[in-house]
C-alpha positions in Angstrom: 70.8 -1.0 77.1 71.5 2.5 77.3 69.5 4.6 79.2 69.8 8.2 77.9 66.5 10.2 78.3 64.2 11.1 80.6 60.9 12.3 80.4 58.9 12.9 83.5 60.7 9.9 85.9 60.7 7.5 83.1 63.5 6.1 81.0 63.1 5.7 77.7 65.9 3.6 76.4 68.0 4.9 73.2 68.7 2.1 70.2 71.6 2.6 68.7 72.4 0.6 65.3 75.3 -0.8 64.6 77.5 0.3 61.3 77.7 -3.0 59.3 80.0 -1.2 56.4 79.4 -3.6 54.2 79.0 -2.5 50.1 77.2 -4.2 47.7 76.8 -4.0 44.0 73.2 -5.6 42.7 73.5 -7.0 39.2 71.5 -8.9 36.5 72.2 -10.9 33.4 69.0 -11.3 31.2 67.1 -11.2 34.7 69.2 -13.4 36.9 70.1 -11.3 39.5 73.0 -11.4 42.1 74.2 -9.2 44.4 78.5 -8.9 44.5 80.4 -8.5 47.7 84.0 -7.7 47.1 85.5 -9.7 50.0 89.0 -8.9 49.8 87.9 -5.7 51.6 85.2 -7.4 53.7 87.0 -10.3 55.1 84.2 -12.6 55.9 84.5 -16.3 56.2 82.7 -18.9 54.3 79.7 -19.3 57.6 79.4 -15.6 58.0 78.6 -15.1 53.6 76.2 -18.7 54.1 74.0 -16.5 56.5 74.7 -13.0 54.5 73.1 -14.5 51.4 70.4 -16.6 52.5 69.7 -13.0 54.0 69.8 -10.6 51.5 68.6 -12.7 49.1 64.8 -12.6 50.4 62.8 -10.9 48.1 60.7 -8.1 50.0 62.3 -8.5 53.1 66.1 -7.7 51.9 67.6 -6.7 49.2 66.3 -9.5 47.1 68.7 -12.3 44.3 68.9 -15.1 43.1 71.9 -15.6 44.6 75.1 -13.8 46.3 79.1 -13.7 45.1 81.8 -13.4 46.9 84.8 -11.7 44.9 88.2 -13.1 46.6 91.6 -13.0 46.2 92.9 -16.1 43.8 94.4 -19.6 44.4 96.1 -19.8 41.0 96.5 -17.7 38.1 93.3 -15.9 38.1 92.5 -12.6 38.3 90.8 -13.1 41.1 88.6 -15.9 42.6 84.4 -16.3 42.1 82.8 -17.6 45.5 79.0 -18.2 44.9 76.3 -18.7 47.4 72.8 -19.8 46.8 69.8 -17.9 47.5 69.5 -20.3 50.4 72.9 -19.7 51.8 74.1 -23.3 49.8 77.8 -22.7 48.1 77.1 -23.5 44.2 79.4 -25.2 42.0 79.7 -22.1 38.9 76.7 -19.9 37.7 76.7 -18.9 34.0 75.2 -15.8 34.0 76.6 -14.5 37.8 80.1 -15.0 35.6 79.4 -12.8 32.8 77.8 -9.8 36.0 81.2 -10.8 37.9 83.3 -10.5 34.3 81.9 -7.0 33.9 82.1 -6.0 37.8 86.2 -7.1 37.4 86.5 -4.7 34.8 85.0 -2.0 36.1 86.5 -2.3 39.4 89.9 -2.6 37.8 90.7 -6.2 38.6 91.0 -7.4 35.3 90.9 -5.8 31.6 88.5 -6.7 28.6 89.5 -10.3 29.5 89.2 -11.6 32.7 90.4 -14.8 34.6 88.1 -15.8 36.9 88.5 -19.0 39.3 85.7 -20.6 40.5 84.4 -23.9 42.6 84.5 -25.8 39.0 87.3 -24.7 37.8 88.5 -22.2 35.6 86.4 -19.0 33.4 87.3 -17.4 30.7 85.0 -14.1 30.3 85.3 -11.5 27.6 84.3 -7.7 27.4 82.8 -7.5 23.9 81.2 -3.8 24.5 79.5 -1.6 27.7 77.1 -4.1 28.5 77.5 -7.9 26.6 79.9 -9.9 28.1 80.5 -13.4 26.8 82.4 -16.4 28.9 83.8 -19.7 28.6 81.6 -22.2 30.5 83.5 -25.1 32.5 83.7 -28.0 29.9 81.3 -31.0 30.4 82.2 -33.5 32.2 79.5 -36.0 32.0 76.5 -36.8 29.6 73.8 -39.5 29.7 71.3 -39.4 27.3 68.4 -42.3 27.3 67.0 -41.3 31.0 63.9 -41.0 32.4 62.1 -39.9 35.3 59.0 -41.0 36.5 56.2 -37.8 37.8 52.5 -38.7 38.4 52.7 -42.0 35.9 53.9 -40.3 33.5 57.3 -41.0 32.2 59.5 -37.9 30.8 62.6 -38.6 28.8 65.5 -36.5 29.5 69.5 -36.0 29.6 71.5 -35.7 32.5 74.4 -33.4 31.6 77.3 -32.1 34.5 79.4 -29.3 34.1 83.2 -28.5 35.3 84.7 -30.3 38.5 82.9 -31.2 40.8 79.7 -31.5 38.3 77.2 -28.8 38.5 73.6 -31.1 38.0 71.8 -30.2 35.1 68.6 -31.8 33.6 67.3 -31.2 29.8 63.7 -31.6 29.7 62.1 -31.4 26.2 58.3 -29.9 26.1 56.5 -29.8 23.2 53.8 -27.0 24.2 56.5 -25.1 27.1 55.3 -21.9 25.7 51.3 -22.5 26.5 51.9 -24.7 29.3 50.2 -24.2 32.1 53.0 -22.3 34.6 51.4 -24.3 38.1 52.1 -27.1 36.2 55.5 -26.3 35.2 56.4 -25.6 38.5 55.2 -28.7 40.1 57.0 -31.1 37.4 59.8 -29.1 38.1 60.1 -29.5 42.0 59.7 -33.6 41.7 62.7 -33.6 39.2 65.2 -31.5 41.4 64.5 -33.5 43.9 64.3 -37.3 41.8 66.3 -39.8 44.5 68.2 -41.1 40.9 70.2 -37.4 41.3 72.6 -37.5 44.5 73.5 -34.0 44.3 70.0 -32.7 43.3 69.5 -31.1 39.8 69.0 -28.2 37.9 65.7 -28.7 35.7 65.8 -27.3 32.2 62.4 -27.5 30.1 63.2 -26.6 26.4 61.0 -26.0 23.1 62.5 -26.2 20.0 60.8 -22.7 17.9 63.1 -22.3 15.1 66.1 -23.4 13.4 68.9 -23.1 15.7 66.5 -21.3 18.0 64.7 -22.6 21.3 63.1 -21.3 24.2 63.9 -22.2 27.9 62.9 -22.4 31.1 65.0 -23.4 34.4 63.8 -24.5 37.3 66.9 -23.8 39.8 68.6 -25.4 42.9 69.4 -23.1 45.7 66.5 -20.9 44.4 63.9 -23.5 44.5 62.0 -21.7 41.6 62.0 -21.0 38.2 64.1 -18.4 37.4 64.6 -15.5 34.6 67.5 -17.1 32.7 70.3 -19.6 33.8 73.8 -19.7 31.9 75.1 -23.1 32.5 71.9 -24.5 31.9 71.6 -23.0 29.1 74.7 -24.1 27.7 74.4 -27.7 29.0 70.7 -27.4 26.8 72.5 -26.3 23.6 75.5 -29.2 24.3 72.7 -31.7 24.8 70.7 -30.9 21.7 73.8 -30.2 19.7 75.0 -33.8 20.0 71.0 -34.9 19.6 71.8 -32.9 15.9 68.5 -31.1 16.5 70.9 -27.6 16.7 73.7 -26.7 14.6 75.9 -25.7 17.8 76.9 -22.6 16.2 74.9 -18.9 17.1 72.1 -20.4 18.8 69.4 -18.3 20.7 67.9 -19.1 23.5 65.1 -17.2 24.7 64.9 -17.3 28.4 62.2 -15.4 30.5 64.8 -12.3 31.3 65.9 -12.1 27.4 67.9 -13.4 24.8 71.1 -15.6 25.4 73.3 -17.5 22.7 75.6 -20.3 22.7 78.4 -21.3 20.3 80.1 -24.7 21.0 84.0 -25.0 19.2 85.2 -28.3 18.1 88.9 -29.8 18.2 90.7 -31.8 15.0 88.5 -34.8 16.7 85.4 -33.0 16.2 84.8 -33.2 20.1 83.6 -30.1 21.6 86.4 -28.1 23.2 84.7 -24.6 24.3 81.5 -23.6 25.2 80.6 -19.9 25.2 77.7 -17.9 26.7 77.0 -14.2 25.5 74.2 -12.2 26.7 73.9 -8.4 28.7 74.4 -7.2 31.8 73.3 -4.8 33.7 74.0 -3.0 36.6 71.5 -2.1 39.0 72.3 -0.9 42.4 75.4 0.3 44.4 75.4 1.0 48.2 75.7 0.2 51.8 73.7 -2.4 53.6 71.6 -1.1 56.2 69.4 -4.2 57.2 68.3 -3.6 60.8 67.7 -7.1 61.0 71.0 -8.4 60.2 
């Protein structure tokens, strides 16, 4: 410790902070929220970004997200490579939503133009600028789909689907709930902690409840993984949601709008000669919140 002043024979020691240099960019699409690192100028490894995010993504006491990204340089024939980190420091397999932020934070940055190639854990994504602010992107394809399951909560028995996206799977559940809208939020919350953690899902799972409102027209809510909470809106589950209830024939597939707690997303599946489903694409805004330094004393 340094020892620098001296007032009246006693030492008073002098704390000097360290410069961390690190910039961030805090982004949100329809209320998911991320912050962006752009580690090609950072140069931190995998341990040191586990610790960084499950850091600055603590509401009130950081910075605050639902979960961090890592920009890197790519492996293939990306633009550049995706690396995303839970709220709790866990690497995730894709996020829907941190795409489209990441999509517009490539363009803006200059690493890609109005289309961007962006590789992540799961594979490849496909985003679009479509104006300013509304980005759409390609979600990884589904990989697996089992409809006819249950889970058992409290006695009660709940039907659902188990959907996974890209490689390796990201977990999703699609939960339907007749009265989600007026349903009481404790209880919500509780049903949706003893699904994401059912022993019948090895990896753990992403729980979406869903309400059918209107033709082609639902409203959602996700309890996430990582986050351990509901959050504002989630892209790949709302996407494996539409796939689900697409090939239920209770949506058309085509322009439908999901409202999610943080706004209004829509998904449009494509279909190949064989009438399987061949893209899946998620459009909603993005905004830009925050630029800066981090200055966290604590870190």
């Amino acid at each position: 410790m340094d020892y620098g002043e001296v007032y009246q024979g006693y030492c008073f020691p002098i704390l000097v902070r360290g410069n961390i240099n690190l910039r961030f960019t805090k982004m949100h699409g329809a209320g998911n929220d991320f912050i962006i690192i752009n580690n090609m100028d950072e140069g931190l490894s995998v341990e040191e970004m586990k610790l960084l995010a499950k850091k600055l993504c603590q509401r009130r006491l950081s910075i605050g997200a639902d979960g961090m990204m890592a920009v890197e340089k790519p492996d293939c024939d990306g633009d550049y490579k995706m690396v995303f980190f839970n709220a709790d420091g866990s690497i995730g397999e894709m996020c829907g939503n941190g795409a489209r932020c990441i999509a517009r934070y490539g363009y803006e940055k200059g690493l890609a133009g109005e289309t961007q190639r962006i590789e992540t854990t799961a594979g490849m994504v496909v985003g679009r600028r479509l104006d300013e602010r509304t980005y759409r992107i390609r979600l990884n394809d589904v990989t697996k789909i089992e409809s006819g399951r249950s889970a058992v909560v409290k006695g009660e028995k709940y039907p659902l689907t188990y959907v996974e996206m890209g490689n390796p799977g990201l977990p999703h559940i699609v939960v339907g709930i007749d009265d989600l809208q007026t349903r009481d939020r404790g209880f919500l919350s509780d049903l949706g902690q003893a699904l994401r953690y059912d022993n019948q899902f090895e990896k753990g799972t992403n729980v979406n409840f869903y309400q059918v409102v209107g033709e082609d027209e639902l409203v959602e809510l996700t309890y996430e993984r990582g986050v351990e909470d509901f959050t504002m809106a989630c892209g790949t589950g709302t996407g494996c949601v539409v796939y689900a209830l697409t090939k239920e024939k209770k949506v058309s597939g085509q322009n439908v709008k999901v409202h999610v707690p943080g706004g209004l997303l829509t998904i449009d599946l494509c279909h190949d000669e064989g009438g399987q489903v061949s893209h899946i694409f998620l459009t909603g805004p993005t905004n830009i919140v925050a630029e800066g330094d981090v200055l966290d004393e604590d870190l």
